[in-house]
N, C-alpha and C positions, 0 to 999 in steps of 0.2 A: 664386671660381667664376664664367663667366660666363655672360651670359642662355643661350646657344644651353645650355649645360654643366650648368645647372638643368634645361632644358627634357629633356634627356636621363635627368638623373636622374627626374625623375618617371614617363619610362614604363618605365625599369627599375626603379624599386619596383611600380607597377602591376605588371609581370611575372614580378619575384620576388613579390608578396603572390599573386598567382592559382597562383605554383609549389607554396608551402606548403600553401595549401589544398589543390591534388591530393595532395599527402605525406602528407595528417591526415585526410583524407574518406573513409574505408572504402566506401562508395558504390561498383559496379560502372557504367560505362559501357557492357558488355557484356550484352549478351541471350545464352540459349544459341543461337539463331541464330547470331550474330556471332561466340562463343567457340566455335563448329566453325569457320566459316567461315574463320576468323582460326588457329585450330588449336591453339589454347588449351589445348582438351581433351586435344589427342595428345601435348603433352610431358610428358616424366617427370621432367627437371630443367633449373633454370630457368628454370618455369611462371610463378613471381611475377614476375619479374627482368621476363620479356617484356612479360607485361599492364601491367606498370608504365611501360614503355616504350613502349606502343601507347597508355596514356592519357594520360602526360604529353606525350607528343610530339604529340599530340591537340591538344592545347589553340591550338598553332601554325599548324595547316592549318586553325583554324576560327575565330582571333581574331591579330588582327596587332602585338596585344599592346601601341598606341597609337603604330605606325609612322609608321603615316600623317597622325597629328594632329601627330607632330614635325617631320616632313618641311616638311608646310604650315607650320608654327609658323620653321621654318628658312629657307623661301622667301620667306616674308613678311615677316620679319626683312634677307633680302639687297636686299630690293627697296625698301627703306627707307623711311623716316618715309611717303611717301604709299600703301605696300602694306598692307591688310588680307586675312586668311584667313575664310572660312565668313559670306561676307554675303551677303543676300536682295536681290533684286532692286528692292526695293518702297523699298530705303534708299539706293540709289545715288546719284538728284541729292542729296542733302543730304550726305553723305559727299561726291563731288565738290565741292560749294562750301565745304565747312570746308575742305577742302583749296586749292583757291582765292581762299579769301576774299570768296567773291559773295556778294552780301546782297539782291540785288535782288529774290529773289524771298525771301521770310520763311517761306513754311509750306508744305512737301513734304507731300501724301498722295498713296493711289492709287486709283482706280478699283477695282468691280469684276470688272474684267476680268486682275488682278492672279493671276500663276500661280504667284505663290508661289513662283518658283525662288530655289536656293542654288547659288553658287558657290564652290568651292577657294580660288583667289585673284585677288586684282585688284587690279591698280596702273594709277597715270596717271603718263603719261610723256610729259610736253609738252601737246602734245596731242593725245594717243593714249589710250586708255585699255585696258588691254588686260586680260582674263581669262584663268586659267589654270586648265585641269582636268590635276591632276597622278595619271600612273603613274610607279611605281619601275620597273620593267620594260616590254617588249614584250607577254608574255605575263599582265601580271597582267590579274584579273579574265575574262579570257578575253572570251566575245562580247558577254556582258552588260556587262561595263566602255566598251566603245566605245558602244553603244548607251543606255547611263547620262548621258554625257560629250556623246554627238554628238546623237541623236535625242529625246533628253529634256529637253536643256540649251540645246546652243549651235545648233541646226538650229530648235527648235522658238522660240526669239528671235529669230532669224533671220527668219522668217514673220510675228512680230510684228512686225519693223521692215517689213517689206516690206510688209504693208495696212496701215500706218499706224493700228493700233487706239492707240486712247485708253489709257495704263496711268496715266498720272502727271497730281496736278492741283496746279498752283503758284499758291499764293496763288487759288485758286477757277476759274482757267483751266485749262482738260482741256489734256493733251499725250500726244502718240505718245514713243516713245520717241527715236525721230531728233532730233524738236523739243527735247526736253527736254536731252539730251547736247550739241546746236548750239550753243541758248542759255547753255550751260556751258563751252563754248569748246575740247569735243571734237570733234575731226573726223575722227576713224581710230579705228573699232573693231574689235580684234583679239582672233579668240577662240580660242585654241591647245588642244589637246589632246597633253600631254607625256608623252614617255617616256625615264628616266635612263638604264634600262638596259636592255643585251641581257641574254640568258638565260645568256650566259657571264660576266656581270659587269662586261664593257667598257662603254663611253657606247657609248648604241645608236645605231642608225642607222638608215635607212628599207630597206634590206637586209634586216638583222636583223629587223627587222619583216614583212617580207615571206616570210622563210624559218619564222622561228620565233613571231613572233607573230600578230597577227589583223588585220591590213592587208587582208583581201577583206574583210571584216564592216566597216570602215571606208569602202572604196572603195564597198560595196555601197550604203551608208545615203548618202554624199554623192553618188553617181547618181542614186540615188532624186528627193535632194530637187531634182536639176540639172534631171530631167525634168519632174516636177512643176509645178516653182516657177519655170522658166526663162520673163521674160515675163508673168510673174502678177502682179497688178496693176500693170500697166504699168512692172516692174522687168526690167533686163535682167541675169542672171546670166552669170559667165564660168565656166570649170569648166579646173582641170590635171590631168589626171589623174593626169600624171608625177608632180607634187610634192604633190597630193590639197589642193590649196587652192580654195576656193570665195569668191568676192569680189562685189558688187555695189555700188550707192552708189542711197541714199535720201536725195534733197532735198539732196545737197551731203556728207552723211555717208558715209565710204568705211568699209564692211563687210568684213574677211576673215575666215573658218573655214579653219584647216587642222592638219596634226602637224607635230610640233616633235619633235627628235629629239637627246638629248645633249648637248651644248654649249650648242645655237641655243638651247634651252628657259628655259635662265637667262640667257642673253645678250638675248633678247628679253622676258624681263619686269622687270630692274634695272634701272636707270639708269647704273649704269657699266658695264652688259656684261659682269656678272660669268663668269668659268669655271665650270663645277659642281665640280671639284675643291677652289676655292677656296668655293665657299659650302658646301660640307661639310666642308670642312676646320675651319671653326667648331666643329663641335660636338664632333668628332673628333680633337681635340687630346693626347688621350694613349689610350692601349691599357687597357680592360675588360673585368673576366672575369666582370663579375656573373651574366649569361646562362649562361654554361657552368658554373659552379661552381653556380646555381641549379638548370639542368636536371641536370647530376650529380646531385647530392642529392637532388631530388624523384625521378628514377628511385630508387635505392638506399634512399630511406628510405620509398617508399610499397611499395616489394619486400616491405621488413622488415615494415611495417604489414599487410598479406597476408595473409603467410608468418605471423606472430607474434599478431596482433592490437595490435600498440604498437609506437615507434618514439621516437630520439632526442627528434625535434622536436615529438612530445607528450609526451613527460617533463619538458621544458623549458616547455612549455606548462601541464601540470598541478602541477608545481612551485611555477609561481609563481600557479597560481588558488589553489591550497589551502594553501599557507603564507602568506601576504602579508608578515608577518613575521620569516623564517626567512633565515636567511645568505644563502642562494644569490642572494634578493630584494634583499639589501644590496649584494650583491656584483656580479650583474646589472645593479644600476643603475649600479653607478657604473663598470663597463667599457662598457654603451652611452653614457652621457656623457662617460665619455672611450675611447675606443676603442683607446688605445694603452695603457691600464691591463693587461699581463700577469697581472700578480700575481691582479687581480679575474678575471679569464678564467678563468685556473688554477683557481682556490677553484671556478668555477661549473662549470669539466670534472669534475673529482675530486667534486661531487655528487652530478652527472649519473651520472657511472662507477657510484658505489653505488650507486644506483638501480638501476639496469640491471642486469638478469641476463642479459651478451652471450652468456654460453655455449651461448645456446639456437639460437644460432645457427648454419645449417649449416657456416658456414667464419666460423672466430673470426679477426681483425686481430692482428698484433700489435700490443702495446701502445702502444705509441708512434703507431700507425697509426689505433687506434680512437680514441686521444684525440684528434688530428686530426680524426675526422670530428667529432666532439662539440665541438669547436670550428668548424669549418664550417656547423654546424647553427645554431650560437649567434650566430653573425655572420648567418646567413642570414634567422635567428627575427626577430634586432634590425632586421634591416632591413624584414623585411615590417611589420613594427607600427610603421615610424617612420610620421609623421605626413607623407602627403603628396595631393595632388589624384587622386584616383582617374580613369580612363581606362574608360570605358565599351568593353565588347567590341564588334568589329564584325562 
């Protein structure tokens, strides 16, 4: 398996283990408010099936299920040995000289004046150093996402480098940020705000952005700071509007903010100019169904849990709290240790079955069909409980 292929498997157990738990949590999501509103109330058949569907599909529009921490983990990785993801501001010259080898100065701290900003990612490339605030799409995050990315991040360092405030003290000498990057042997800094895709799924483009995503919220916030800031402490700003890039130069350090769109996004922050096809292609190596056979089953078996009060994937769960000792526990472990063990599967379906009183169900499987899911369930169980780095929601 390799790195990018780990990286993936861990936010697909994070997003199967938060599947099962909607499957096992009897807990409503719904207020009678929201189950009129939503029409809960009005159906006669099918009532479970829906809310099951409205809460596990919940969990998507309101957590990205650790998308976005692979993404970066994948950018970071194409842009090789000198790219880091998720660094503060406050670590930068010292990360730049492990990466060049400078010694001259020995002890990085910072000032005060220190804003505690965090960046997506950052690579140096020559000597460029460039920052990445990455989107998957045009449209994600909508207007808070550009104003995250532009007016909080890369607009408001920008105003730092322009009055020359004091952030970084090298070996007991204060430095502005210009100073500090010079004497590091940067001299271009580039701060991109990236989008992979359009809302149709193609590499976006600054079109797409324009029709479908939030490209006025963009143009609005780098007017702003063009008006502003244009000439402010004796800095002279340029502004494109066409291509929404904003550039200056401090003491010899040339300054650009602008979007990156598709291609240019990974081409401008690698070193060989990677494609985005090709840096996703990494991780994306064979075809998984973890996700759709997860959401399958947590709809279908939190329906049952409803509808029933119990369900496959707590019989398999209580199973094995309350026997510890009992076959099904002998036989569970040794088809999650080896997964291709049949035979152990088999013994752990035909438990499960006895347990079960399916027939109370509105619409019985055939046989063949139900021990399918009860196998489904058991690949699913083993997998939310494997041991892996949990993915905090965002």
């Amino acid at each position: 398996m390799s790195r990018e292929e780990s990286w993936l498997r861990e936010a697909y157990a994070n997003i199967v283990s938060n599947l099962t738990a909607f499957a096992t949590d009897p807990a409503s999501t719904f207020d009678s408010f929201s189950a009129n509103f939503m029409g809960l109330d009005s159906i006669e058949s099918g009532k479970y099936r829906y809310r099951a569907l409205m809460e596990v599909t919940s969990y998507f529009w309101g957590s990205k299920g650790g998308r976005g921490a692979l993404l970066e983990k994948v950018l970071a990785s194409a842009g090789g040995a000198t790219a880091v993801n998720g660094m503060r501001l406050s670590k930068i010259p010292e990360w730049i000289a492990s990466i060049k080898g400078s010694a001259e100065i020995k002890e990085w701290k910072v000032t005060g004046s220190d804003p505690k900003l965090k960046f997506d990612l950052l690579n140096v490339i020559g000597n460029r150093l460039v920052f990445l605030e990455i989107k998957n799409r045009v449209d994600s995050g909508g207007t808070a996402a550009r104003e995250e990315s532009l007016a909080k991040k890369f607009l408001k360092l920008a105003e730092m480098i322009q009055n020359g405030v004091p952030v970084y003290i090298g070996d007991g000498v204060e430095m502005d940020i210009a100073q500090a990057l010079l004497g590091l042997g940067i001299k271009r800094l580039e701060m991109h705000t990236g989008f992979l895709f359009s809302v149709d799924g193609k590499e976006a483009t600054i079109d797409d952005d324009k029709s479908k995503g939030f490209y006025t919220q963009s143009k609005r916030l780098m007017e702003e700071y063009y008006r502003k800031h244009n000439n402010r402490f004796s800095v002279k700003l340029t502004y494109d509007a066409n291509t929404q890039q904003l550039s200056f130069e401090k003491d010899g350090l040339s300054v650009i903010i602008d979007l990156l769109y598709g291609n240019d996004v990974t081409k401008n922050f690698t070193h060989e100019r990677a494609a985005l096809v090709n840096v996703l292609d990494k991780v994306f190596r064979k075809k998984w169904d973890d996700i759709w056979l997860s959401v399958d089953l947590a709809i279908s078996q939190r329906s049952l849990l409803l509808e029933t009060g119990s369900n496959i994937i707590n019989e398999i769960r209580l199973v094995l709290s309350e026997k510890p000792n009992s076959n099904f526990v002998a036989n569970y472990g040794k088809f999650t240790a080896t997964p291709d063990d049949i035979q152990s599967l088999e013994a752990c379906i035909r438990i499960i079955r006895h347990r079960m009183d399916l027939q109370k169900r509105n619409s019985v499987p055939k046989t063949d069909m139900r021990d399918q899911e009860i196998a489904d369930c058991i690949y699913v169980y083993a997998a939310s409980n494997s041991h892996y780095k949990k993915v905090k929601s965002s």
